[in-house]
C-alpha positions as CSV (number, residue, x, y, z in Angstrom):
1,X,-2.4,-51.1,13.7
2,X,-3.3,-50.3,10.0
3,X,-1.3,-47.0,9.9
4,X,1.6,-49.5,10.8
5,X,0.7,-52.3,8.4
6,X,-0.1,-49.4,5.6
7,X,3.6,-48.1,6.4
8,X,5.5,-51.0,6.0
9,X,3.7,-52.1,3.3
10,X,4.5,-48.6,1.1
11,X,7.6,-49.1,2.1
12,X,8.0,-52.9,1.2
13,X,6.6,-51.8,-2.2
14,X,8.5,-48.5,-3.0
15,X,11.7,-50.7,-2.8
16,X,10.7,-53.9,-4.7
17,X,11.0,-55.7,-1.4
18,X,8.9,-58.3,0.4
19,X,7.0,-57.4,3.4
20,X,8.0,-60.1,5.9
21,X,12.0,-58.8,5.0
22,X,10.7,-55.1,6.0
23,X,8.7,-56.4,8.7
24,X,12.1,-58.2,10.6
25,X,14.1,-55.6,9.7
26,X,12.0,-53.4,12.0
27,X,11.7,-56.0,14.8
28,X,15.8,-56.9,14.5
29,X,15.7,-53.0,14.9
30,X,18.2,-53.0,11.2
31,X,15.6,-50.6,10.1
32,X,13.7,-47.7,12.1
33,X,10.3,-47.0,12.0
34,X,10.8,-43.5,11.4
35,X,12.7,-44.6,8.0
36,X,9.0,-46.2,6.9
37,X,7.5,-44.6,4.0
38,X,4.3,-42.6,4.0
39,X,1.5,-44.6,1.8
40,X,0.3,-42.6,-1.4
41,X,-2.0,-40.5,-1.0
42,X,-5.6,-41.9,-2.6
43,X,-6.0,-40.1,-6.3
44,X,-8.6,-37.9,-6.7
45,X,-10.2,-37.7,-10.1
């Protein structure tokens, strides 16, 4: 579950678009999960 949260969420974000839109678009099957973006990978310093 927080892989697919963590997904849609970079994805929401990477296009300037809100969550609950990405979120419906996936459940109204207008946008595939494969098509979800990868989160960043964490920084190292």
């Amino acid at each position: 579950m927080d892989q697919a949260f963590s997904r849609l969420r970079a994805h929401a974000r990477n296009r300037n678009e809100g969550l609950t839109d990405v979120a419906t678009s996936v459940v109204v099957n207008v946008l595939h999960i494969s098509e979800l973006d990868f989160p960043a990978l964490p920084r190292s310093h």
